[in-house]
C-alpha positions in Angstrom: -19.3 22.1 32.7 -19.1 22.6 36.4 -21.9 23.6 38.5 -21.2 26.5 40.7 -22.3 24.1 43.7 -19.8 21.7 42.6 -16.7 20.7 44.6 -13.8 20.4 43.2 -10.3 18.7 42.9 -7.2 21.0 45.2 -3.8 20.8 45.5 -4.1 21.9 49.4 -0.1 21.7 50.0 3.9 20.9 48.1 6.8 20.0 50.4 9.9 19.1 48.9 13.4 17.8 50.1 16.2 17.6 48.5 17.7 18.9 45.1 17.5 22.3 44.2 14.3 23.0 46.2 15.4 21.9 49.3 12.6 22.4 52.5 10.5 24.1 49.7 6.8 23.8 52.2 3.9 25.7 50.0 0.2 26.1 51.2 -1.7 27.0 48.1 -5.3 28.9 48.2 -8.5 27.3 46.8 -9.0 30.2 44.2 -6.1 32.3 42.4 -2.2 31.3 43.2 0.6 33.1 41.3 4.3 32.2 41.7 6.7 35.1 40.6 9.9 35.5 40.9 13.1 36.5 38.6 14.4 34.3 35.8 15.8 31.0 36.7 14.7 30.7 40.2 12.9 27.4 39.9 9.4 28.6 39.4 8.7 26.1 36.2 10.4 23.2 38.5 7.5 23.6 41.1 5.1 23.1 38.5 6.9 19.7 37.0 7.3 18.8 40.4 3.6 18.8 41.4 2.9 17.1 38.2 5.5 14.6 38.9 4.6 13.9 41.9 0.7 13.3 41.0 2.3 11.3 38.3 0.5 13.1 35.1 3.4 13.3 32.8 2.1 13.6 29.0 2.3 9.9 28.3 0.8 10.8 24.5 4.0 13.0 23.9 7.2 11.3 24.2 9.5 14.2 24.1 7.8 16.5 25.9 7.5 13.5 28.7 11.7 12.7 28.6 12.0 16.6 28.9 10.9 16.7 31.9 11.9 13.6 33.6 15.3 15.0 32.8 14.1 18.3 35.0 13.1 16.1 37.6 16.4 14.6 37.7 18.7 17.4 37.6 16.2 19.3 40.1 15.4 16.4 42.5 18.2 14.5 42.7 17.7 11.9 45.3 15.3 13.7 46.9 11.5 13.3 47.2 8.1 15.5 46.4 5.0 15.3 48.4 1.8 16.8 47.8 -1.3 16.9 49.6 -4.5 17.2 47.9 -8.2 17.3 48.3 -10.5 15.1 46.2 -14.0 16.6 45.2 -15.6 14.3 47.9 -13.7 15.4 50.2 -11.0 13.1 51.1 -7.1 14.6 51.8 -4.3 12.4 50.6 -0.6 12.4 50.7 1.3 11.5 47.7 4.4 11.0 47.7 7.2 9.9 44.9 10.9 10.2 44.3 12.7 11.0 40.9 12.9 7.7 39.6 10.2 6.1 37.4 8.6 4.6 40.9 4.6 4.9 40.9 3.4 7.6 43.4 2.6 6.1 47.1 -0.7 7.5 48.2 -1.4 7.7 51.9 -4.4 8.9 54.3 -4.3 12.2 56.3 -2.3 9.6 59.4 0.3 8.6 56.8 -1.3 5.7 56.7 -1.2 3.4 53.3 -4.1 3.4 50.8 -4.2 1.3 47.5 -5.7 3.9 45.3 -4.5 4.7 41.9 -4.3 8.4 40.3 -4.1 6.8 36.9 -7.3 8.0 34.6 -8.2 10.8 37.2 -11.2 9.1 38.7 -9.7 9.5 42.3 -7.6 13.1 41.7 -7.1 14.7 38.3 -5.4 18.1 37.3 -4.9 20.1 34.6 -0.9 20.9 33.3 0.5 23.0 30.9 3.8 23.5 30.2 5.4 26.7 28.8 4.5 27.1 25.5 2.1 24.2 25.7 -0.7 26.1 24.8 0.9 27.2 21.3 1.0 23.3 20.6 -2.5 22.5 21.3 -3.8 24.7 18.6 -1.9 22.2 16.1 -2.7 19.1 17.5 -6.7 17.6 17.0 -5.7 14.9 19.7 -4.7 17.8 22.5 -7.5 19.0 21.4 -9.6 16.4 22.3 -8.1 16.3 25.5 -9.0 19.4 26.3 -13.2 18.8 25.4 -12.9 15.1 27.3 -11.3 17.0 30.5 -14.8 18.6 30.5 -16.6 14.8 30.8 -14.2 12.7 32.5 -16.5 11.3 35.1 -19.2 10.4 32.1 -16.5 9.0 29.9 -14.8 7.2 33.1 -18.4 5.2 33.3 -17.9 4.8 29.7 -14.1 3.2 29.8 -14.5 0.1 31.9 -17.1 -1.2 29.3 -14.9 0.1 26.4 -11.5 -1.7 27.6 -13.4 -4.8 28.0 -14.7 -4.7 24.5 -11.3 -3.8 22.8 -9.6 -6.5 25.3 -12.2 -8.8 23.9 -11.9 -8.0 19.9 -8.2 -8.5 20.0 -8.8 -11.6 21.4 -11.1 -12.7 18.9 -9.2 -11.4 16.5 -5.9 -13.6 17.2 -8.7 -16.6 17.5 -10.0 -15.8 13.7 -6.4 -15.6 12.6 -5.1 -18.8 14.2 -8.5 -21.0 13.3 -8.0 -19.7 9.1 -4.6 -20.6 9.2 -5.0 -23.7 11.0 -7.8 -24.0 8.4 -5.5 -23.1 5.4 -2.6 -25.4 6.4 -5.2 -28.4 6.7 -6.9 -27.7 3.1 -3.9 -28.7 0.5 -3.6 -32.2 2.6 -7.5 -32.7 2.4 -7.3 -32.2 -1.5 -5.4 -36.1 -1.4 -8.9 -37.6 0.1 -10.4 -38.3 -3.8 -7.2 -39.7 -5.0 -7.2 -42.2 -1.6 -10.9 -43.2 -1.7 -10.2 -44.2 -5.6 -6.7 -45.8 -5.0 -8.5 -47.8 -2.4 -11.5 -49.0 -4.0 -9.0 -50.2 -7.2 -7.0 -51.7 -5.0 -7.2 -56.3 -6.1 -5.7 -58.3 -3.2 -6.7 -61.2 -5.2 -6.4 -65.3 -4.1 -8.9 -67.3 -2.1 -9.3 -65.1 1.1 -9.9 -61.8 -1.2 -12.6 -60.8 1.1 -11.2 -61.6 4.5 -8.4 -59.7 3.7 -10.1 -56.6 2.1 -12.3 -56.8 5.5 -9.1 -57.3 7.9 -7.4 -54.3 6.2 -10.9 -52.2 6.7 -11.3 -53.4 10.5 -7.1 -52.0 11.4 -8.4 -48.6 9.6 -10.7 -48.6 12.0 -8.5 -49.6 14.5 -6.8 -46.9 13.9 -9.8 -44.8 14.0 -10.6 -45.6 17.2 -7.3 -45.1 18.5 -7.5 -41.0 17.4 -11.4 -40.9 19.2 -10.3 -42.3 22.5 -6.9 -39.8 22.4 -9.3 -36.9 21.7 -11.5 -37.8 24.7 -9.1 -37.9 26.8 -7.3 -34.2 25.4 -10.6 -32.6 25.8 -11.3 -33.4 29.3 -7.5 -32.6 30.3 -8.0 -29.1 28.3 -11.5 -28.8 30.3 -9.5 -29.6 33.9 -7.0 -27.0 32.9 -9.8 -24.4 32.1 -11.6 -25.4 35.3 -8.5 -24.8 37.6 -8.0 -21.1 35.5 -11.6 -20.4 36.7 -11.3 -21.4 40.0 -8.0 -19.1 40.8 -10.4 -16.4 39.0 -13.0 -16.6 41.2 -11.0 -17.3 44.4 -9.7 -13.5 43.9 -13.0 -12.0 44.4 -12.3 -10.8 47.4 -9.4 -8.4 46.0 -11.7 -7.3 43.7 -12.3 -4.1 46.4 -9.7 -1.4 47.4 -9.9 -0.7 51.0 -11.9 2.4 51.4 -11.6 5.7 54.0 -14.3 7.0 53.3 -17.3 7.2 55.2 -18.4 3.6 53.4 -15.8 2.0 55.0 -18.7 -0.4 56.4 -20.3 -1.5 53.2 -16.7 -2.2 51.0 -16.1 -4.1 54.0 -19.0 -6.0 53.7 -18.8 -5.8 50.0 -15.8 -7.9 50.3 -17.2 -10.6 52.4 -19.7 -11.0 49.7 -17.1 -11.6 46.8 -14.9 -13.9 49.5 -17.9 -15.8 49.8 -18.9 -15.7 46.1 -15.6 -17.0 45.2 -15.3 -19.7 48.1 -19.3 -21.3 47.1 -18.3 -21.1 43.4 -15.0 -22.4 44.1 -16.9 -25.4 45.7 -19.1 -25.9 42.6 -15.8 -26.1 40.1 -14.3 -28.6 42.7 -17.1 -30.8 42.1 -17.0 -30.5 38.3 -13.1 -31.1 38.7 -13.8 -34.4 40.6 -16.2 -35.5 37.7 -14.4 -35.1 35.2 -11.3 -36.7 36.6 -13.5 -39.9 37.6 -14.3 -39.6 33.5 -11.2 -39.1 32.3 -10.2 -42.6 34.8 -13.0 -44.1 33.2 -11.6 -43.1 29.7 -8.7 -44.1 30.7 -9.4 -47.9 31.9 -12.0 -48.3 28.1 -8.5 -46.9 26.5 -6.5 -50.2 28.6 -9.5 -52.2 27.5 -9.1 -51.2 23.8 -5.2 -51.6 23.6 -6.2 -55.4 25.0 -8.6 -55.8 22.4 -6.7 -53.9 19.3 -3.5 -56.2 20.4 -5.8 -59.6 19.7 -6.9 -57.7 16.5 -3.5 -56.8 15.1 -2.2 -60.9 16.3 -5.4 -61.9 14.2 -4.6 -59.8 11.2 -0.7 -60.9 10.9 -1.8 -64.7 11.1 -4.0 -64.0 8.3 -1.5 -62.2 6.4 1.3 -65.1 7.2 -1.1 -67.6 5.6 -1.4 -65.6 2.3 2.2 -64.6 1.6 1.2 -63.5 -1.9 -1.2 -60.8 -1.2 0.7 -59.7 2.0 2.1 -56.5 -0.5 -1.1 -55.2 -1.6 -2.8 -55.7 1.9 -0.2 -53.4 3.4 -0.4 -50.9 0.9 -4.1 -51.4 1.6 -3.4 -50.6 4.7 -1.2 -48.0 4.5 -4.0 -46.3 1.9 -7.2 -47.1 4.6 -4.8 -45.4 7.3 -3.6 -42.3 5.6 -7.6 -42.0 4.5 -8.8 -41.9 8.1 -6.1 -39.3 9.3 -7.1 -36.9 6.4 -11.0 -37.9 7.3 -9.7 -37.0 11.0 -8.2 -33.7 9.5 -11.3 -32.8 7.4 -13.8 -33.6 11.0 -11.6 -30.9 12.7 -11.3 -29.0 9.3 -15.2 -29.0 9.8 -15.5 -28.5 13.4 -12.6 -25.1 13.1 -15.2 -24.0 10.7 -17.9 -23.9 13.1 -15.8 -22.0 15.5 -15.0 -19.9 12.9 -18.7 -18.7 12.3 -19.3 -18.4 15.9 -15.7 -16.0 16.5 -17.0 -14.1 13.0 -20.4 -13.6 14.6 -19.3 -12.8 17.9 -17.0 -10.2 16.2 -19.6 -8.5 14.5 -21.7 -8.2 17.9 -18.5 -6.9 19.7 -17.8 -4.5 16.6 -21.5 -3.2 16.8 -21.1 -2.9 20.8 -17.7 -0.5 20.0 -19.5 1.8 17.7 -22.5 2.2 20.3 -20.3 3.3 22.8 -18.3 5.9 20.6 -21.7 6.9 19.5 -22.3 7.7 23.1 -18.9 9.7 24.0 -19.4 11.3 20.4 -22.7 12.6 21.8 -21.3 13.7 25.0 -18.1 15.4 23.1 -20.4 16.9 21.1 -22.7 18.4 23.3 -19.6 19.6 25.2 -18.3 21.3 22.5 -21.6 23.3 22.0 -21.5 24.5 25.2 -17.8 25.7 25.1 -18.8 27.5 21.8 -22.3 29.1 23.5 -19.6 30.6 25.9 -17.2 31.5 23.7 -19.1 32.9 20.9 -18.6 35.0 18.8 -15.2 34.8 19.5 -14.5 31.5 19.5 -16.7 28.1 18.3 -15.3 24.8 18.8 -16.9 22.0 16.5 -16.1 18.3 16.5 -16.1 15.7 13.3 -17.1 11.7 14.2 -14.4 9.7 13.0 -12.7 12.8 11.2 -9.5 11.6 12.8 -8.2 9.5 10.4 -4.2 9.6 10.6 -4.0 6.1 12.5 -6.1 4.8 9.4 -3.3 5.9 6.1 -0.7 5.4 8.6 -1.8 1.2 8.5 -2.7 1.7 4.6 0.6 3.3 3.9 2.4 0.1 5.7 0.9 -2.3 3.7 0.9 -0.9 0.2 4.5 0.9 0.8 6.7 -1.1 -1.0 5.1 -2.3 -4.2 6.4 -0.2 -6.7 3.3 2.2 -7.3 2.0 5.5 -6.3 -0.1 4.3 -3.3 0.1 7.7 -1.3 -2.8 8.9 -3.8 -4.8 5.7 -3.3 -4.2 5.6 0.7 -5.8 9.8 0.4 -9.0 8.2 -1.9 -9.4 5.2 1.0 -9.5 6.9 4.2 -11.6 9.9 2.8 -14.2 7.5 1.1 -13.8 4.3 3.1 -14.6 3.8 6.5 -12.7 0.8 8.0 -15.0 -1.5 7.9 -16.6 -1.1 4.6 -13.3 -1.1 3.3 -12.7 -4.7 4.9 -16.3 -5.9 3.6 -15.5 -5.0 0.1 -12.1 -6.5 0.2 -13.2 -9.8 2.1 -15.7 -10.3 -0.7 -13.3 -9.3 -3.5 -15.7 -7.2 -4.9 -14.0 -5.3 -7.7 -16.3 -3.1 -9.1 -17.7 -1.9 -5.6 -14.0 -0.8 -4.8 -13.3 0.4 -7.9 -16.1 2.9 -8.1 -16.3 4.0 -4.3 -12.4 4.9 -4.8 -13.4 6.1 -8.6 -10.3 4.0 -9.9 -10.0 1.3 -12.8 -10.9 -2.2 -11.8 -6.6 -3.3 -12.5 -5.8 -0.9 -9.4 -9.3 -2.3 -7.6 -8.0 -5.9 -8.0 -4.6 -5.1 -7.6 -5.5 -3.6 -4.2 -7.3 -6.7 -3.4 -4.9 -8.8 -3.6 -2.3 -6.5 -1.8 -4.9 -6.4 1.1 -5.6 -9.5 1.6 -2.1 -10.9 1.0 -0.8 -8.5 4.1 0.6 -10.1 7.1 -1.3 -13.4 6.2 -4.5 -11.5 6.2 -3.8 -10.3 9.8 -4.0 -6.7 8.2 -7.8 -7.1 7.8 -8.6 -8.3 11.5 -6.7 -5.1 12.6 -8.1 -2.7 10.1 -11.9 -3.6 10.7 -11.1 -3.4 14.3 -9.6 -0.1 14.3 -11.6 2.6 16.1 -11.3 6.0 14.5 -11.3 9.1 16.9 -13.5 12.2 16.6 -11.5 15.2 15.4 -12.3 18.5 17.0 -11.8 22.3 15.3 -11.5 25.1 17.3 -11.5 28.4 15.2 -11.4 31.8 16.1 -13.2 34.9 14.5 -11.0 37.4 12.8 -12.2 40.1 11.0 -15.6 38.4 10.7 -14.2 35.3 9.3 -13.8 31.9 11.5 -10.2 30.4 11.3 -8.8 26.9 12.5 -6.6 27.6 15.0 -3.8 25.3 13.7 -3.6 27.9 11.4 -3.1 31.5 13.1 -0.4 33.1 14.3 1.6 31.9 17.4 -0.4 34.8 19.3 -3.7 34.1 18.1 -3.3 30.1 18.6 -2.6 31.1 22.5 -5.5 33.9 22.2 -7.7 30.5 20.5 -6.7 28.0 23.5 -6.3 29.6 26.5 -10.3 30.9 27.5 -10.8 27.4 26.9 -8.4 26.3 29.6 -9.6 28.9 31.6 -13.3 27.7 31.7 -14.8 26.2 35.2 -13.9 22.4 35.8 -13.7 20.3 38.9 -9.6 20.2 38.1 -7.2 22.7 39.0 -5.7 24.4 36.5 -1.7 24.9 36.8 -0.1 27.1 33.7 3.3 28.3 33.2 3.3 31.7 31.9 -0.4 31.4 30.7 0.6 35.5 29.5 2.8 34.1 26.4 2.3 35.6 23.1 -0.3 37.4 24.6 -1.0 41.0 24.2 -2.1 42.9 27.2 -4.8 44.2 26.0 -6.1 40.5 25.7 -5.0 39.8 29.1 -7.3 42.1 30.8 -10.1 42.2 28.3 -9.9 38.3 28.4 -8.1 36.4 30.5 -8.4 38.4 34.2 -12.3 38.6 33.7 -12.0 34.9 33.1 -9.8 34.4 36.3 -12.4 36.6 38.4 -15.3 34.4 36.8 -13.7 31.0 37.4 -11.4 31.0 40.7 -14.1 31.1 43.1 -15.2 27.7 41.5 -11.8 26.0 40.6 -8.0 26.0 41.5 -5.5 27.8 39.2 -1.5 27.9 39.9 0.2 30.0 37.5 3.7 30.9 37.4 3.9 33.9 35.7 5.6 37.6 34.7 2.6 39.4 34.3 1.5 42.3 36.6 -2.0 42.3 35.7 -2.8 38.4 36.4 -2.1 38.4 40.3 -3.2 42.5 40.7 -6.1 42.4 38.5 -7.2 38.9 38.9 -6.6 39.7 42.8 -4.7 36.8 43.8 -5.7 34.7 46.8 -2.0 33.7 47.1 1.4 35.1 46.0 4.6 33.2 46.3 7.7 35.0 45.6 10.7 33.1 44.7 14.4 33.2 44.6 17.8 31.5 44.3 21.6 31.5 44.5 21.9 29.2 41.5 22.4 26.3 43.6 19.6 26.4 45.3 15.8 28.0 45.3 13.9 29.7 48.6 10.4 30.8 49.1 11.3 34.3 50.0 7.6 35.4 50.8 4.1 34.9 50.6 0.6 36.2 50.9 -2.2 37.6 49.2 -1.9 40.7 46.5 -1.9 43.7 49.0 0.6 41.8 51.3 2.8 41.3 48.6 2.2 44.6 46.5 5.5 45.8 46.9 7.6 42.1 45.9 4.9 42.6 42.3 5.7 45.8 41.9 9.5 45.6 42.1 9.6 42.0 40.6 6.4 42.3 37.8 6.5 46.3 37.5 10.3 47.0 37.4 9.9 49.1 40.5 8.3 52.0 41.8 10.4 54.3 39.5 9.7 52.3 36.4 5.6 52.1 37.0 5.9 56.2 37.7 7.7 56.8 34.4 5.7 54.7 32.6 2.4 56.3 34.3 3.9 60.0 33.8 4.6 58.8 30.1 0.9 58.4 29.3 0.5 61.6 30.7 -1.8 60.6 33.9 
């Protein structure tokens, strides 16, 4: 949670042209800003726009996300939106984008360029909701997540570099396993003929006189051909090597654009910072040039033994045909002696690779396990983190509300990949996929099927040993065994639970009624962050009673400490939460105009008419309760 002390994330300023809010210019307050106005003047479509703009569409909903590039669209036009905000150091940006699916260009106070990204809010983050947004959260554990990670995103942000590498580097090694057992499995039917050669081979009777210098001759061109396959591999694995070495040195030539330029008051050191990696990259470059140059001079040197052998192999081959000219009538079983010796030595060649693929194989299948065992130590950590978050949201919250959070418990990703590969096979796998996923974490599941052990399975899912091997073989069979690589690798999320207390008993939200979801979600929102908050109509489904009671208190206890924007219908948010700043909108249906702005008591009279139904309404309504 924030610290009072802490700075925080603003939206300092939203200038629009074009579209429907034409010249729109909007200064908004570091506390409390409410945006009224009657129905359809455009107050939603400054909201989308400012999220637009910062470019923090909800990429994890699909619909909700081509919803509201079509607002954009019809609202923008051709136009553009620019925002100015304020980072938590300190630093003012401009941000500017158009309506089309072009990344936001981010510039300095002067207008000047920078290369900063708002992607994974490390530089600038904010907080959205759409109407009726907060209704859906109650029903969805990963919105719900979301919400809890909002809390930690500079912890987790440390967190994610590490954590992308890994997952970058498991899928890696998991194509690398796959590839090196189907290169493996292809190679092992042919290997099977080595026996059947060896005996052919040794059963083999040239016969005659010369019986031993031909066996010998027809040995020596096996080798021949042995040596023939060494050389050629030589000479591959130094050209692979050259082609690895010149990857490397682009790598490390690009040091240097390993730093952003910075306008901050560091300037100095990124600039020497990037000097450092230039020259990094330039000394290492140096090195790999050298290594290049020696192993070209070896693979020349390869190259003039390989001229040297074809000289040699070419008086072999003459000697071998004389002898075989002299001894017409074993020149049939010499050949197929020959033939035998050289299908032998490629299947030996096979088996040596067979071997070596092996090897690699252990290595990948121990480096897997490391990289596996890395994974889980770092959701350990954000599960810690996301846990002790959630305690503190429920030590705020209590009695009414307690938010609690499951490691692992989200397990939809999991049956969704069982489902896939047992769909399809005539039986009633839904049940099965339920006893998995609820008994079987990934990776136990993959260690019991990888070892085919039946009974394990069998009792863990309490099931007969038929459906135990049956689901073995399914398994295992599934995209060539690919299916297991993905499954062990899959990382299971945490699943939170929010509940709320009604009439002494604790409820899920995703349960309640569409007010009581909103009366669940919302004082979450509304808890201090480092991220402004921006709501339309946080009021929805929400009694008033509730609004006072629960939601202005909240606004009085948070704004001095974080930014909130709401558009909203409400009287008592802006009066009672006493707004910093009021905007009061309006339109001809063509187009929308900032009629007015200011703070509460400025604009008591535009609330009152627009919020209260006018002067004669709150009077009736005040007479009616008889004060």
């Amino acid at each position: 949670m924030t610290d009072a002390a802490h700075a925080s994330h603003k939206i300092l300023r939203l200038e629009v042209r074009g579209g429907f809010w034409d010249g729109l210019e909007m200064d908004f307050a570091a506390g409390l800003n409410c945006i009224i106005g009657a129905r359809g003047t455009g107050k939603t479509t400054i909201l989308e726009l400012c999220r637009h703009c910062l470019g923090q569409a909800p990429i994890d909903d699909p619909q909700r996300e081509q919803q509201l590039t079509k607002l954009i669209k019809a609202n923008l036009d051709r136009g553009t939106v620019e925002v100015v905000i304020e980072t938590r150091d300190g630093m003012i940006y401009r941000v500017h984008r158009g309506a089309t699916g072009d990344e936001p260009e981010v510039s300095d106070q002067r207008g000047s360029p920078v290369e900063i990204s708002l992607h994974r809010g490390q530089v600038f983050a904010a907080d959205f909701y759409s109407q009726h947004q907060i209704e859906d959260i109650a029903i969805s554990p990963r919105a719900q997540l979301a919400i809890i990670d909002q809390f930690i995103t500079d912890e987790i942000a440390e967190i994610e570099p590490e954590r992308r590498a890994l997952a970058s580097d498991l899928e890696k090694n998991s194509a690398d396993i796959h590839r090196l057992r189907q290169a493996i499995a292809d190679r092992e039917e042919a290997l099977a003929e080595i026996p059947e050669l060896k005996k052919r081979l040794e059963a083999l009777d040239v016969g005659g006189e010369q019986a031993d210098d031909i066996n010998r001759e027809v040995a020596l061109k096996g080798s021949r051909d042995q040596e023939k396959r060494t050389i050629k591999r030589a000479d591959e694995t130094l050209a692979a090597s050259l082609d690895k070495l010149e990857d490397l040195t682009r790598t490390v030539k690009s040091f240097g654009r390993l730093v952003e330029r910075s306008e901050g008051e560091n300037a100095k050191l990124f600039e020497r910072l990037q000097l450092v990696l230039e020259q990094a990259g330039n000394d290492v470059a140096g090195q790999l040039g050298s290594a290049r140059k020696l192993i070209e001079e070896t693979r020349a040197s390869v190259e003039d033994l390989e001229r040297e052998l074809g000289e040699a192999h070419a008086g072999q081959e003459q000697r071998y045909a004389e002898l075989l000219q002299k001894h017409q009538d074993a020149q049939a079983q010499a050949r197929e002696g020959a033939r035998l010796q050289a299908r032998l030595n490629e299947l030996l060649e096979q088996k040596r690779q067979v071997e070596r693929r092996r090897q690699e194989l252990n290595e990948l299948t121990k480096q897997r396990g490391n990289l596996l065992d890395q994974l889980s130590e770092l959701h350990d950590r954000v599960f810690a983190l996301r846990q002790r978050t959630a305690r503190e949201i429920s030590a705020r919250l209590e009695p009414d509300i307690r938010v609690g959070i499951t490691q692992f418990g989200e397990r939809v990703d999991y049956a969704d990949c069982l489902r896939d590969a047992l769909k399809g096979q005539g039986r009633h796998y839904n049940a099965l996929v339920s006893r998995i996923e609820q008994n079987l974490p990934p990776r136990e599941l993959v260690r019991l099927l990888e070892r085919s052990a039946v009974s394990e399975l069998a009792t863990a899912l309490e099931i007969r040993d038929e459906q135990a091997d049956w689901l073995i073989d399914r398994m295992r069979a599934a995209e060539d065994g690919k299916l297991l690589l993905d499954l062990e690798a899959l990382q299971l999320e945490d699943r939170p639970k929010i509940e709320l207390c009604d009439g002494g008993t604790y409820k899920d939200a995703s349960t309640l009624s569409t007010g009581q979801k909103c009366t669940t979600i919302l004082p979450i929102l509304l808890l201090d962050s480092d991220r402004p908050l921006l709501i339309d109509q946080p009021e929805d489904n929400l009694d008033n009673a509730f609004i006072y009671e629960t939601v202005v208190r909240n606004i009085g206890a948070v704004k001095a400490k974080r930014q909130l924007i709401f558009v909203t219908h409400n009287p008592n948010i802006p009066v009672l939460g006493d707004a910093d700043a009021v905007f009061v909108t309006e339109s001809d249906g063509q187009h929308g105009k900032l009629r007015t702005n200011g703070d509460v008591d400025k604009l008591k009279l535009e609330i009152e008419q627009i919020l209260e139904g006018g002067a004669e309404a709150f009077l009736e309504r005040k007479r009616r309760y008889g004060y």
